[in-house]
N, C-alpha and C positions, 0 to 999 in steps of 0.2 A: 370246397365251396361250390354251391350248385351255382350253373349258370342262370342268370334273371331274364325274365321271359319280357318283351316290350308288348304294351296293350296301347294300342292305337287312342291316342283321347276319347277319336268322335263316339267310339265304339262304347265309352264310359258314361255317355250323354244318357239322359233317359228318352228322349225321343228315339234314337238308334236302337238302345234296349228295347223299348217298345215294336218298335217296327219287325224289330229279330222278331222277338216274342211272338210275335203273331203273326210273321211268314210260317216257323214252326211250328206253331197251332194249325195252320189252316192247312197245312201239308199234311201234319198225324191225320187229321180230322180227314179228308179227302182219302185217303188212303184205309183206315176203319171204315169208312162209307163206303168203297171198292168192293174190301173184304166182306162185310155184310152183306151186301149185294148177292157179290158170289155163294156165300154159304147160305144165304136165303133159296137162291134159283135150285143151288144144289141140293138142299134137304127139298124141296119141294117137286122136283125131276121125276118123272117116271120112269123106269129103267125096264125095257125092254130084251130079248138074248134071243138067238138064235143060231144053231148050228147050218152047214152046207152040208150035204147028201156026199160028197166025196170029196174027203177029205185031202185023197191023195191028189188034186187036182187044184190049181185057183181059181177060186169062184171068184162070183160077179155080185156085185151089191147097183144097184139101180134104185136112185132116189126119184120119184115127182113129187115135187110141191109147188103151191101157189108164192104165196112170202114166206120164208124162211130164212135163218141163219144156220149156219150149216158147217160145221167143223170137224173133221174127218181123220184119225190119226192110225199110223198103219203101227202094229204091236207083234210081239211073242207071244199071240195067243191059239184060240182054234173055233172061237166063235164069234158072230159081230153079236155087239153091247151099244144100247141107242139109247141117253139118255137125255129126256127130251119136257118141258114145259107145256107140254098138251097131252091130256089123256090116250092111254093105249083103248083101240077100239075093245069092245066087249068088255072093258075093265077099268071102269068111271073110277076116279078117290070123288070119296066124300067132301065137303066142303066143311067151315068148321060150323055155322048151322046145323050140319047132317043133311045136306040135301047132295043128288049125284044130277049130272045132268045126262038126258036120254035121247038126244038128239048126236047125232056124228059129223057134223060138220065139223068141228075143231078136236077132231079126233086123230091119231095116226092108225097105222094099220103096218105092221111088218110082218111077210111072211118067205117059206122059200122052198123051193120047188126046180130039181135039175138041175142043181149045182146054183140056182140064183137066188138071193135074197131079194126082196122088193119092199122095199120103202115107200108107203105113200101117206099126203099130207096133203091138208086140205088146198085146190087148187085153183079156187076162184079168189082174184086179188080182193077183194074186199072183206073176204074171211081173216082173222087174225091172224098174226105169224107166230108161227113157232120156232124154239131154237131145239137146235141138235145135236147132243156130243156123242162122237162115232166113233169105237175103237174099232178095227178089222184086222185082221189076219193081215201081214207085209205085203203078200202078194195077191192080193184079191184084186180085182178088176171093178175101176166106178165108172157110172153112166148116171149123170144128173143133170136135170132136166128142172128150172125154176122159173117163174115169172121174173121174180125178183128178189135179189138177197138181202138181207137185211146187215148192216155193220151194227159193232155190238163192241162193249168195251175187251172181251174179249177174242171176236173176231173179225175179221173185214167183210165179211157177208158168205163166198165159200172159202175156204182154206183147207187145203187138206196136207199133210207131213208124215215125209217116211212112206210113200206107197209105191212098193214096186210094181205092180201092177198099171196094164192101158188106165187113162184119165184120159174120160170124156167128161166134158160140162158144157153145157147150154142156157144161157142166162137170156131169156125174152127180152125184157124190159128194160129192168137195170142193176146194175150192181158189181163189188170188186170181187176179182177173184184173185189168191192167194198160194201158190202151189210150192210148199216147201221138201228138200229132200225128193224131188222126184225122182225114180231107176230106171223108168222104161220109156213111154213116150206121154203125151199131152195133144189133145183136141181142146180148146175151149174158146169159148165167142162170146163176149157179151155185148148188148146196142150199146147200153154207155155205163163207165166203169172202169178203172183199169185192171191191169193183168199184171200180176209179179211172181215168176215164175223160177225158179231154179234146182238144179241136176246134182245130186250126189255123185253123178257117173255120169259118164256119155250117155243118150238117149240111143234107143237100139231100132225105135219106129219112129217113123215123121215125126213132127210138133206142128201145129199148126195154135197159131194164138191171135186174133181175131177181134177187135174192140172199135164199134165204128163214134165211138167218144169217151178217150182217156187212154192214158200211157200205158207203155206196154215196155215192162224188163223181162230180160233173159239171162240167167247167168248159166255159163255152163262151165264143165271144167277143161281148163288150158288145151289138153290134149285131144279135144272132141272135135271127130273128121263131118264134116257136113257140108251140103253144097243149100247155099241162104235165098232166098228171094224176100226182100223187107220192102215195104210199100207205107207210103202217109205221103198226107194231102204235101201238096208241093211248097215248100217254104218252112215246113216242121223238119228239125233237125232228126237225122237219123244219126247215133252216134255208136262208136264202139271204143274198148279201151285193149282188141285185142292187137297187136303191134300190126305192120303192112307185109313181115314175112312167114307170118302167120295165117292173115284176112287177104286177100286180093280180092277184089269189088269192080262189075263194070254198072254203066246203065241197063238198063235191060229195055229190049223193045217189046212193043203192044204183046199181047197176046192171040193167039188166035184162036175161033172159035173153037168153041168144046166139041170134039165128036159126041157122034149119037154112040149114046152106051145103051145096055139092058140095066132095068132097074134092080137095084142092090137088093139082097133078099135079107139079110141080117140088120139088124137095129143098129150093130158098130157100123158096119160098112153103108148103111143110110146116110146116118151123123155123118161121117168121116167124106161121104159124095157131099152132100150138102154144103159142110164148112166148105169144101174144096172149089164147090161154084159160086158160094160166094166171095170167097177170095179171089178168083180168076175174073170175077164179071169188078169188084173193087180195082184191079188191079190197070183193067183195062181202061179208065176210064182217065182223060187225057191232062186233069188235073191233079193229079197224082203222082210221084216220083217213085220210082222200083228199082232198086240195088240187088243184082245176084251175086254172089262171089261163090270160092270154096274157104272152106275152115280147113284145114292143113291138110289141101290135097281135095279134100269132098268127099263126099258120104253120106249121111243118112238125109233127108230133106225136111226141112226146116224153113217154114212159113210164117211169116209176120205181118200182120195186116192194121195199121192203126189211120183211121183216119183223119182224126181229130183229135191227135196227141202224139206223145214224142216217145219212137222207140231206141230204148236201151239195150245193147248187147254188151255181156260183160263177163268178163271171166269170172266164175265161182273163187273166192277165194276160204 
């Protein structure tokens, strides 16, 4: 004898039925409209390619853009692959009238030259934005450079995953950035936005993460030696979840002036002077709270800088 299954009355009502019905509905429907979406953008993409000059070497991929959304995923491949919602320069699609347009302002441009690729896109905000899907090589090296990112139902504005390679990013204006699977180290600052950041492995070069409006996570994994300096406006919780015989933390005092240095001659090492004075000139400023500690023992250095938001340290799990 099978066991008899109990059906709730309310559930038998026709108003209830109804209500089902069209939670249902309005879910498939939301979801078709997604998918559309997407395989609309996607047949419509221009797809871009380019190899690096030395192969046996990782190259550098360096993005400018004005607005853009910008999603960056590191692969098993040996070429970067750009596909993107704005025409390649010198290579218009037709529209479906048959007309091309012959002006370049909503144009890209990627080319590469000494191990670098360069991405460029149009870079006056008031030009439209365009989006970008990016495979690269695991261990290529990014430097990106935008006004502003654009969030998108597929991405937070930049994101990139899986890249063992430096990540540098520079966001002027505004917008989140998203850094999945990182392997090696992270630069990134945006004015307002947050940052959510995390480490498949220990970081092997600084981090510096930078947002003077919006939260800022870190996950990293259990065993990663680092000596921290985390800084937000005074009253914003700085938090961690990694235990006290793991974390030791003191206050930290002012800072003192920056010596005179020579100016940095390389593009990374510009970036990487620059984030660094601005986080030393934020840090000093007397409305601000700064926590240094080490991470089991101390090791690589590890900067955090939020000033109008709450930063998260956390272990990767």
């Amino acid at each position: 004898m099978k066991p008899s299954t109990k059906i709730s009355p309310a559930l038998l009502t026709l108003p209830a039925l109804a209500a089902t019905l069209g939670l249902l509905a309005t879910s498939l429907l939301a979801q078709e409209k997604t998918a559309q979406t997407q395989d609309t953008q996607s047949a419509s993409m221009t797809i871009a390619r380019v190899s690096f000059s030395d192969k046996t070497k990782p190259g550098t991929l360096k993005i400018n853009a004005g607005a853009a959304t910008i999603k960056i995923e590191g692969a098993d491949i040996d070429e970067v692959i750009v596909a993107s919602t704005l025409d390649q320069k010198d290579n218009p699609k037709f529209d479906a009238n048959g007309f091309r347009r012959i002006d370049d302002t909503t144009t890209f441009e990627l080319v590469e030259k000494d191990n670098i690729a360069t991405l460029t896109a149009p870079t006056l905000p008031i030009v439209v934005s365009g989006v970008f899907k990016i495979q690269v090589p695991r261990n290529t090296n990014l430097s990106i450079k935008t006004y502003r990112a654009i969030k998108t139902p597929f991405c937070d504005g930049v994101e990139t995953d899986n890249i063992d390679g430096d990540i540098e990013i520079a966001i002027t204006e505004a917008g989140n950035i998203r850094l999945k699977n990182a392997g090696n180290s992270a630069l990134a600052s945006t004015e307002s936005g947050m940052i959510d950041a995390g480490f498949k492995r220990a970081p092997q070069k600084p981090v510096l993460l930078a947002s003077e409006n919006g939260d800022i996570t870190l996950a990293l994994p259990p065993a990663t030696a680092a000596s921290l300096r985390l800084s937000a406006l005074t009253g914003l919780p700085i938090r961690t979840d990694f235990p006290v015989n793991m974390l030791q933390t003191t206050n930290a005092p002012a800072l003192a002036p920056a010596p005179e240095t020579s100016v940095p001659q390389t593009d990374a090492a510009r970036i990487a002077a620059i984030q660094a004075e601005i986080a030393r000139r934020r840090q000093q400023r007397s409305d601000l709270t700064t926590i240094t500690g080490k991470l089991n023992g101390g090791g690589v250095d590890i900067q955090l800088a939020a000033m109008k938001g709450v930063i998260t340290l956390k272990q990767e799990k």
